[in-house]
C-alpha positions as CSV (number, residue, x, y, z in Angstrom):
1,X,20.8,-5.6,-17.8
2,X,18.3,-5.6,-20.7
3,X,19.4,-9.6,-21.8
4,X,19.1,-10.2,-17.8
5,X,15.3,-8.9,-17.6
6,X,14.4,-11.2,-20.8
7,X,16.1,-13.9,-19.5
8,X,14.0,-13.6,-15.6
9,X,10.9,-13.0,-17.6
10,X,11.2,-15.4,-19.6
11,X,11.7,-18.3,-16.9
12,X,8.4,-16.4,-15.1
13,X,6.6,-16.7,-17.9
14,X,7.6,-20.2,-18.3
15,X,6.5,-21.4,-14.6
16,X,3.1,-19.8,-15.5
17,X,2.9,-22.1,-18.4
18,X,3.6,-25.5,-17.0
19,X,1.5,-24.5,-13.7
20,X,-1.4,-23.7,-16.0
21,X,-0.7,-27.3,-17.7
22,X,-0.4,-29.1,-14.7
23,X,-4.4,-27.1,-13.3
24,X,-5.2,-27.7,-16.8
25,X,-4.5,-31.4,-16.4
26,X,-6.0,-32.0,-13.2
27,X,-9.2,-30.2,-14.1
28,X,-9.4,-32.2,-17.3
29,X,-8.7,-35.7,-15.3
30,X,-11.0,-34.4,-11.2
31,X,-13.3,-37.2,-11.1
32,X,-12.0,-39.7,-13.8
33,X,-10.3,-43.0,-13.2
34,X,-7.0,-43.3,-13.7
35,X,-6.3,-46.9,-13.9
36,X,-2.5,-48.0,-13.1
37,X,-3.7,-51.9,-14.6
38,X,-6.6,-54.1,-15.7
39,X,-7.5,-57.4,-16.7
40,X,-9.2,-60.9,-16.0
41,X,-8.3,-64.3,-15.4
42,X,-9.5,-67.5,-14.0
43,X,-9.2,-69.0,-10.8
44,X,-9.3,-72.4,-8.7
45,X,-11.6,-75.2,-10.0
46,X,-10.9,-78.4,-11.4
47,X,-9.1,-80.7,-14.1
48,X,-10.7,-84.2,-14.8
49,X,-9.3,-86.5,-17.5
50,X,-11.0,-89.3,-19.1
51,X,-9.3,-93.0,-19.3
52,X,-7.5,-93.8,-22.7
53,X,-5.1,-92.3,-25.2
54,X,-5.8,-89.5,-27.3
55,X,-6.0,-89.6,-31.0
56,X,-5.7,-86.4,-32.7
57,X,-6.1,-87.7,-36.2
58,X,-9.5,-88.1,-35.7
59,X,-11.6,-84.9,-36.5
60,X,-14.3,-86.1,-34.2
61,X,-12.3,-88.0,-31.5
62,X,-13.9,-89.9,-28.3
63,X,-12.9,-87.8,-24.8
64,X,-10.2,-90.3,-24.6
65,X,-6.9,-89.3,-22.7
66,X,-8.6,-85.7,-23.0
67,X,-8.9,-83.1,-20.4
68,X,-11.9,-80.7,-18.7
69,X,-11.6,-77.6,-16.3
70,X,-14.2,-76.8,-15.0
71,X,-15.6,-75.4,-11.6
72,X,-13.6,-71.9,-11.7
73,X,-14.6,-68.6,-10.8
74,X,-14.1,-65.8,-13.2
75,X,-12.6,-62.1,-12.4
76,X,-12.4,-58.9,-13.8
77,X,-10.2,-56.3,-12.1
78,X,-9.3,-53.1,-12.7
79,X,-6.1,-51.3,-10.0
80,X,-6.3,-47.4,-10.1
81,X,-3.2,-45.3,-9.6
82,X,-1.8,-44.7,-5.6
83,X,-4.7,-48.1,-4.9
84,X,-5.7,-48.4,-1.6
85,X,-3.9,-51.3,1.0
86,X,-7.2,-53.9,0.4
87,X,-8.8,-54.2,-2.8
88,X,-12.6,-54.9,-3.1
89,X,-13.8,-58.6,-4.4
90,X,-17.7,-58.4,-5.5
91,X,-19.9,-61.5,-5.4
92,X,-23.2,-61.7,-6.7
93,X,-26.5,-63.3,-5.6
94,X,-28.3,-66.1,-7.1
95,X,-29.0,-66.1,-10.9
96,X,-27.1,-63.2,-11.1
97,X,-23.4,-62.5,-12.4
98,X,-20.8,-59.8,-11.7
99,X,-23.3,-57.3,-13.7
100,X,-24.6,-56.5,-10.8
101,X,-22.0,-54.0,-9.6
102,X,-21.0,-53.0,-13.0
103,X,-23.9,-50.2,-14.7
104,X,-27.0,-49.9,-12.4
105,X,-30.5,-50.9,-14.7
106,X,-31.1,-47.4,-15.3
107,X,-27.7,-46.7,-16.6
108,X,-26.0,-45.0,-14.0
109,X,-22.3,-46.3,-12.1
110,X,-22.3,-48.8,-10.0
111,X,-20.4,-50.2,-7.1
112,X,-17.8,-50.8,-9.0
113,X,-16.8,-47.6,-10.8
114,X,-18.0,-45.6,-7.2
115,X,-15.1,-47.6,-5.3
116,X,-12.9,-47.3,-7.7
117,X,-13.1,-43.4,-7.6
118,X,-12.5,-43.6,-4.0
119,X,-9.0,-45.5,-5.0
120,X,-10.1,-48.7,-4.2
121,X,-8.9,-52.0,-6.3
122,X,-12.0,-54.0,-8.1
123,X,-12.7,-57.8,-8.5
124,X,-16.0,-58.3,-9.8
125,X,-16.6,-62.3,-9.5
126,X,-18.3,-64.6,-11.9
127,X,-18.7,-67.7,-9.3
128,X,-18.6,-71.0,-10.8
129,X,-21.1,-72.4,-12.6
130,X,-22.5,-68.8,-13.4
131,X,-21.9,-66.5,-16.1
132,X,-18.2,-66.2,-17.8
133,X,-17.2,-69.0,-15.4
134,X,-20.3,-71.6,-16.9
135,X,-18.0,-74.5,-17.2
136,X,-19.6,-76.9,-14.9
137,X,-18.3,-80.5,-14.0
138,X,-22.2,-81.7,-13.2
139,X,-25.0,-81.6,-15.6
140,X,-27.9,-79.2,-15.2
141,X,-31.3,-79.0,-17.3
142,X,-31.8,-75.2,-17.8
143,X,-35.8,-74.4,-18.5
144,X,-36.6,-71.6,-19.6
145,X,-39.7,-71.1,-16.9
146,X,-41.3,-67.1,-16.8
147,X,-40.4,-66.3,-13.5
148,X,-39.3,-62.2,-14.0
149,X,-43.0,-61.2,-11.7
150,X,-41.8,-63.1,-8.8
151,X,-38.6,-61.6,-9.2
152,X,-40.4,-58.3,-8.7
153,X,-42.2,-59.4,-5.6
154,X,-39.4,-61.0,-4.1
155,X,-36.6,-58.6,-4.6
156,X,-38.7,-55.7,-3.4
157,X,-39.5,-53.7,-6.1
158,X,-43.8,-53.5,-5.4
159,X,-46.0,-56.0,-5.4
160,X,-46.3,-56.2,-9.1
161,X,-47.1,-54.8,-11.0
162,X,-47.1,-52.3,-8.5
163,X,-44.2,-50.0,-7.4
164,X,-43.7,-49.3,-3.0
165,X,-43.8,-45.9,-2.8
166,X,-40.7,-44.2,-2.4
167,X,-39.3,-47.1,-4.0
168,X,-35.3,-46.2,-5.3
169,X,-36.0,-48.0,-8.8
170,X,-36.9,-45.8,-11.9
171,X,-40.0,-47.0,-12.5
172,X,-39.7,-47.0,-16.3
173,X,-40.2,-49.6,-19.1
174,X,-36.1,-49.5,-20.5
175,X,-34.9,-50.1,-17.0
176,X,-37.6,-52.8,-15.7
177,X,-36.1,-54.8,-19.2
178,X,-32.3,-54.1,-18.1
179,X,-33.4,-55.4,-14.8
180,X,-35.2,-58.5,-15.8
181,X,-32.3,-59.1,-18.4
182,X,-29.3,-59.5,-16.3
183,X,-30.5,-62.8,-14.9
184,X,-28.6,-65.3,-15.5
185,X,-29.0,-69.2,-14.8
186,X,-26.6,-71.7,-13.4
187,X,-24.7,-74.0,-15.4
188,X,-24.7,-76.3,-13.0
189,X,-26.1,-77.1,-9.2
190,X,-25.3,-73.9,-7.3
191,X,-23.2,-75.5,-4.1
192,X,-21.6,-73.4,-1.9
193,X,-17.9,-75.5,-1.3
194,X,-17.1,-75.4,-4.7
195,X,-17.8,-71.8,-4.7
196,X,-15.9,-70.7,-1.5
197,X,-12.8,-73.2,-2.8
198,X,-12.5,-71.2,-5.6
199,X,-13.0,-68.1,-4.1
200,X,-9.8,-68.8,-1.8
201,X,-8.0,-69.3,-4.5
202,X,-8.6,-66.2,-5.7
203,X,-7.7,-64.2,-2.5
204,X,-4.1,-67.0,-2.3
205,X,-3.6,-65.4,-5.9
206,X,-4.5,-61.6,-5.2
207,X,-3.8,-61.3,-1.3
208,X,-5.6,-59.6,1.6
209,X,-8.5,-57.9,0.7
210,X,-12.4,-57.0,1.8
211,X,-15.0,-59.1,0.5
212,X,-18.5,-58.1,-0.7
213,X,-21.6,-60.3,-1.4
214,X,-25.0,-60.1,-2.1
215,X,-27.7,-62.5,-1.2
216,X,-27.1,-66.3,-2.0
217,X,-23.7,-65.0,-2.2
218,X,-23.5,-65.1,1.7
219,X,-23.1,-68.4,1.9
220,X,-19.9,-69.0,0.3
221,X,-18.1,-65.8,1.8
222,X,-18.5,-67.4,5.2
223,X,-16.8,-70.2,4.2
224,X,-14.0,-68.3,2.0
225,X,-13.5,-66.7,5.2
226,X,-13.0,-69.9,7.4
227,X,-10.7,-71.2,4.4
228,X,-8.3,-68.3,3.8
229,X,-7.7,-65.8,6.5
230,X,-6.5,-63.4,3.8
231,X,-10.5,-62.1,3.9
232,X,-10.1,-58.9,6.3
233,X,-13.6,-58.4,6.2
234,X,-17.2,-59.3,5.0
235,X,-19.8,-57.0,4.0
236,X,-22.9,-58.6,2.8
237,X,-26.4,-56.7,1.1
238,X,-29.4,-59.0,2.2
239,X,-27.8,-62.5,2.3
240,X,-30.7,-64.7,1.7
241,X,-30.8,-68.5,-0.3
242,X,-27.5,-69.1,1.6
243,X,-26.7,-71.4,5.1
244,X,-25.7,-69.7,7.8
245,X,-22.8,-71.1,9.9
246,X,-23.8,-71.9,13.8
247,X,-21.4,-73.1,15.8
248,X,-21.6,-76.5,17.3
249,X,-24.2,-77.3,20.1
250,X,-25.5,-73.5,19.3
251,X,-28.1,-74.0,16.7
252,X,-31.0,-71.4,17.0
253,X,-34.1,-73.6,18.6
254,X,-37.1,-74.0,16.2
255,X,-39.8,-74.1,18.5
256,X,-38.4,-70.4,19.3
257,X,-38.4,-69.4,16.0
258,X,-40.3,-69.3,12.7
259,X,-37.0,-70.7,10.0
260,X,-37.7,-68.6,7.3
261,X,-37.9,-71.1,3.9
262,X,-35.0,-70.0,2.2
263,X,-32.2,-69.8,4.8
264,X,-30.9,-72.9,5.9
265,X,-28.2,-73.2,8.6
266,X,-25.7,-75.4,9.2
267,X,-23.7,-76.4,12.0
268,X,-19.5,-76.3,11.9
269,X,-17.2,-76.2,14.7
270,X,-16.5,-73.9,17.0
271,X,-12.7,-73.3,16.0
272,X,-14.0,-72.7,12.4
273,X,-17.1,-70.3,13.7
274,X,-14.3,-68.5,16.0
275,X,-12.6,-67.6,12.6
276,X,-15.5,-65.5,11.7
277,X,-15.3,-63.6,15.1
278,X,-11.8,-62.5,14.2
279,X,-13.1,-60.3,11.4
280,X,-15.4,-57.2,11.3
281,X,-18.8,-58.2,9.7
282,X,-21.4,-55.7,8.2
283,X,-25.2,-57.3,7.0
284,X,-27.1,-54.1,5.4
285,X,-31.0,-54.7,4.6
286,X,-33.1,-52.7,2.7
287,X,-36.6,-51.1,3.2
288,X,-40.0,-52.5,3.1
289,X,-39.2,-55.0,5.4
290,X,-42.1,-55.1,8.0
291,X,-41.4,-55.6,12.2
292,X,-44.7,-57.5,12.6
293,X,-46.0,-60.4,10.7
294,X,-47.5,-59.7,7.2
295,X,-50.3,-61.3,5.0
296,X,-48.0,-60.4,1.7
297,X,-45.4,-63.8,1.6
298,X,-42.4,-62.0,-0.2
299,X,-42.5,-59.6,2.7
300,X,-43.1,-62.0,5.7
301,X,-40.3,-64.3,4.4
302,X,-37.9,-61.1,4.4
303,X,-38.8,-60.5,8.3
304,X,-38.3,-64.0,9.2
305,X,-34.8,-63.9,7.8
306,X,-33.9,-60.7,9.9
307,X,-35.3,-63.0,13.4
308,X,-32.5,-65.4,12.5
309,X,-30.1,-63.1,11.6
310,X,-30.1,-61.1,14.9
311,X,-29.8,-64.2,16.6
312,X,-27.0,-65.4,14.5
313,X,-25.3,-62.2,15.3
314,X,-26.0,-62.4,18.9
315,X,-24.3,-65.7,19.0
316,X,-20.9,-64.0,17.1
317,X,-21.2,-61.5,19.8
318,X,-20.8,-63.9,22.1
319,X,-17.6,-65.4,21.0
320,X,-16.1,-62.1,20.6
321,X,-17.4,-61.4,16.9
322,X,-17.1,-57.9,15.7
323,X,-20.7,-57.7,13.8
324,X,-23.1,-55.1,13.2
325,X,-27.3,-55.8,11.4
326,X,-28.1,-51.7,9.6
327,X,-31.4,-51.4,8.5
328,X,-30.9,-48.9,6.0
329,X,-34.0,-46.9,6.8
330,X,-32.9,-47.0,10.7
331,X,-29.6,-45.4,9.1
332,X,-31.8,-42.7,7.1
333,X,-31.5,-44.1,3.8
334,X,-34.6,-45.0,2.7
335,X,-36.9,-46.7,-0.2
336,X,-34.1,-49.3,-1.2
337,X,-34.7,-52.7,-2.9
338,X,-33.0,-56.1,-2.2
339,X,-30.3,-54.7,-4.4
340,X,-29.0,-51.6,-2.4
341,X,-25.8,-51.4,-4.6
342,X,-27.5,-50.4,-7.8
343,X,-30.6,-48.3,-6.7
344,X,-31.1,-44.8,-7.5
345,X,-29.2,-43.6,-4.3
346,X,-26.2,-46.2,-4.5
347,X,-23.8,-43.4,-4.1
348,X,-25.5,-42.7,-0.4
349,X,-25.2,-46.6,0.2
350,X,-21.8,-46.5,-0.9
351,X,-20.8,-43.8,1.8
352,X,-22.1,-45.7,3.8
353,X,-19.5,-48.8,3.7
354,X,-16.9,-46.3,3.1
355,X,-17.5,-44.8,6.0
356,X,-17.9,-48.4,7.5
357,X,-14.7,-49.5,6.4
358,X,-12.8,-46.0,7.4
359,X,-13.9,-46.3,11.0
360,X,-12.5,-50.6,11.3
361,X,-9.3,-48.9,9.6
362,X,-10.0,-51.0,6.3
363,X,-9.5,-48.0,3.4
């Protein structure tokens, strides 16, 4: 009876111990990422190869009979444990590179580590000619011009060297010069069908998924969408230095409208426009972004571009498009830049999408 006793207490005791381990375990991994696989690769661009035969006894041989890729875009992924159905591809803007969604300025996570805490696959995108993926096919002259004030200006922060008030930027001297410092220049002409060629290659390589862009990066995902209907969904912050897609016999009338300078548009079929009206589209904008003409240029530009966005989405509408304009202040989020993603509340414009992408059945 004794040896009985030992032996129940015993396996009690035991139970206690790997339960304890296994709280123990949890606690020591609630709120860390657990990734299930990681890595990077290249994907679509080009191969050209010059006349001739190569020589490879020659130290410093002619490009004879000699290859070049070039024109590919660049990903890094990382795929956490029990991953969600679509992973999330990132695009940046213009002079920018995946940084953006990867450490805010001021130090903080970004989109990137957010979604993947909510157990969503990551791509973040060099596109070509930009960053990791600066192998370009056409020659570019790259001056180095000061330009960082007018990045200020345009992208919301103040009117320098004044911050907006309210303004969701820390508004010190370490994060201005992380700011300034992840610009990045083009490698060669930015052009918008070498980018969205490449970025169908890399859905045709990874699958269905949801696709996120920022500003110039608009552009492209409209046409990686028309290309590969493995795109499930676009979700753009403040697409701007990008052509918009109008459907033929449908362009917006200029003697209607102001066309804001740096938003060209561009007419395609109908069958292609009708491919973006099978998808659910999200545009988020910012604040400081007036409803009445303004005196300050950044600021009137930024207006003029929301006119011919809600009469591009009115024309969706109308062939069945499943699209939505949130002005983040209208949604209670306020004092955000033309980067949403990394200001100071990115975690509120993060539930945001999430809560976006729950309700079309996307997560």
């Amino acid at each position: 009876m004794k040896q009985k006793l030992i032996f129940i207490t015993a396996i009690i005791m035991s139970i206690f111990f790997i339960y304890g381990c296994n709280n123990q375990n949890n606690n020591q991994y609630e709120g860390k990422i657990i990734l299930e696989e990681q890595g990077s690769f290249a994907f679509g661009g080009t191969v050209k190869k010059a006349s001739g035969e190569f020589n490879g006894y020659y130290l410093f041989p002619s490009s004879n009979g000699q290859t070049y890729h070039s024109d590919h875009g660049y990903a890094f992924y990382q795929i956490p444990i029990n991953a969600r159905k679509y992973p999330i591809v990132f695009l940046h803007g213009g002079g920018q590179s995946a940084k953006s969604f990867e450490t805010t300025p001021d130090g903080r996570e970004g989109f990137q580590n957010i979604f993947l805490k909510k157990g969503f696959s990551v791509y973040l995108v060099d596109q070509p000619r930009r960053g990791r993926a600066g192998r370009s096919s056409v020659p570019v002259t790259i001056n180095p011009t000061p330009d960082e004030q007018y990045l200020f200006n345009f992208f919301r922060l103040g009117f320098y060297p004044d911050f907006y008030d309210g303004v969701q930027f820390k508004k010190d001297e370490e994060t201005l010069n992380q700011y300034y410092r992840q610009v990045t220049p083009n490698t060669g002409a930015f052009d918008e069908e070498v980018v969205s060629d490449a970025m169908s290659e890399l859905f045709n390589k990874i699958g269905e998924g949801i696709l996120v862009a920022h500003s110039q990066g608009g552009g492209p995902v409209f046409y990686t969408a028309i290309k590969n209907n493995k795109v499930k969904s676009l979700v753009l912050y403040e697409p701007g230095g990008c052509t918009f897609p109008f459907p033929a016999g449908e362009l917006p009338n200029s003697n209607n409208i102001t066309m804001p300078t740096y938003l060209p548009i561009k007419e395609i079929s109908l069958d292609d426009f009708n491919k973006l009206a099978k998808i659910p589209i999200v545009l988020y904008f910012g604040d400081f972004i007036p409803k009445e003409h303004s005196e300050n240029p950044f600021l009137e530009e930024w207006r003029l571009r929301i006119e011919l966005m809600k009469i591009w989405e009115e024309t969706l509408k109308r062939h069945g498009g499943d699209i939505e304009i949130v002005m983040l202040p209208e949604a209670g989020i306020h004092g955000n830049t033309h980067f949403p993603f990394s200001d100071l509340n990115n975690e509120e414009v993060a539930d945001l999408l999430y809560k976006y992408l729950e309700d079309k059945k996307l997560n």
